[in-house]
C-alpha positions as CSV (number, residue, x, y, z in Angstrom):
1,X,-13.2,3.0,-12.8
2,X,-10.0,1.4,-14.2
3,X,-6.6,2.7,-14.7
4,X,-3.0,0.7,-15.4
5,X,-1.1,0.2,-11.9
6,X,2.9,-1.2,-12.6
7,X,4.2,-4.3,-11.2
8,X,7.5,-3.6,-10.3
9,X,8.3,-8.0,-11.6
10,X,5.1,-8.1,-14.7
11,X,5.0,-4.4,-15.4
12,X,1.9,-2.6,-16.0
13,X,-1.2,-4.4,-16.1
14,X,-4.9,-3.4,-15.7
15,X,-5.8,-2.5,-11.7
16,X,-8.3,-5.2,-11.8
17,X,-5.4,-7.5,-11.8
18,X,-4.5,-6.2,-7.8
19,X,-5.8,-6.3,-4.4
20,X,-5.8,-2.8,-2.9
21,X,-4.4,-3.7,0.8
22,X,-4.6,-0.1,2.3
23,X,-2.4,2.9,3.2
24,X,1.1,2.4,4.0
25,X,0.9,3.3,7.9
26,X,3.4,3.1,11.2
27,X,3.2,0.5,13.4
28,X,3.1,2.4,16.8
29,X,6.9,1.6,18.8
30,X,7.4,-0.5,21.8
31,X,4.0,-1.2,24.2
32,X,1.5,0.5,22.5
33,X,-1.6,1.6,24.3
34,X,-4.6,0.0,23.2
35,X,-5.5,3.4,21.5
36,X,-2.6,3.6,19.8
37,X,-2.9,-0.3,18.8
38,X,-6.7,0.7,17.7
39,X,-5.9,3.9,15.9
40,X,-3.2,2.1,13.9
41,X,-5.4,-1.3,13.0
42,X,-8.8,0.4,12.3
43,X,-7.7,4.5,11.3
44,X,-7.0,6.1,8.7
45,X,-6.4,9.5,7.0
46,X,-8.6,9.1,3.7
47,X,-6.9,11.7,2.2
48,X,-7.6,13.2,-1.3
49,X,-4.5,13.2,-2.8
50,X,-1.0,11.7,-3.0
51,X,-0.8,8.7,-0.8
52,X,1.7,5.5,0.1
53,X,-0.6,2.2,-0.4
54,X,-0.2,-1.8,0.0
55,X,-1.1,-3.3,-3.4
56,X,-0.9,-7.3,-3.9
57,X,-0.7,-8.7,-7.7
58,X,-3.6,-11.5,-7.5
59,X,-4.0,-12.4,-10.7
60,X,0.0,-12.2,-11.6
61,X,3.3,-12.6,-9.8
62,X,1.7,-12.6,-5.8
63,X,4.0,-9.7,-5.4
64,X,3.3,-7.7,-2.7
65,X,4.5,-3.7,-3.1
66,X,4.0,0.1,-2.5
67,X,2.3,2.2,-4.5
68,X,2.4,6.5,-4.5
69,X,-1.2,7.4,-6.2
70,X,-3.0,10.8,-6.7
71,X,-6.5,9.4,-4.6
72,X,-8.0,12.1,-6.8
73,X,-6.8,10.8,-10.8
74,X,-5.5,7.4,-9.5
75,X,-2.2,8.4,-11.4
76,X,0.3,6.1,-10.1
77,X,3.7,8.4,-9.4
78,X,5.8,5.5,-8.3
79,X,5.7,2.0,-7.4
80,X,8.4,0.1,-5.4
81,X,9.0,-3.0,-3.5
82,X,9.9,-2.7,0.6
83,X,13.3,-3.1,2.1
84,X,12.6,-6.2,4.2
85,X,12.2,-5.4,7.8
86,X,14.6,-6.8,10.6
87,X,13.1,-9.1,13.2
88,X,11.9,-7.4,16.2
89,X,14.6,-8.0,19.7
């Protein structure tokens, strides 16, 4: 199946053009258990339906960003590019 997936820097360009990286998830805070570390590296919900994902334009820019996509129609709601994330203390 094929559908057109935005680049927030090309613009939209056929999904074959990305790497699909995964859900967007939370890194667990502080010490994490090694349960917690587990759940967050190998887990995940697999939802039908709306969901936050890590795409990576391959074949374009190298731009790595966020995608919000019906699982279910792969209609893309949004797309957007992180705030950068301070350094960890």
């Amino acid at each position: 199946m094929t559908f057109i997936l935005e680049c927030p820097a090309c613009g939209p360009r056929s999904v074959d053009e990305f790497g699909y990286q995964g859900e967007v998830t939370r890194r667990p805070a502080g010490t994490p258990t090694q349960r917690e570390l587990s759940a967050y590296v190998y887990f995940r919900a697999n939802a039908a339906g709306v969901q936050r994902e890590w795409w990576y334009h391959r074949l374009g820019c190298g731009l790595w960003f966020i995608a919000e996509r019906d699982t279910r129609t792969n209609e893309v709601l949004r797309v957007e590019i992180p705030p950068p994330t301070p350094p960890a203390a």
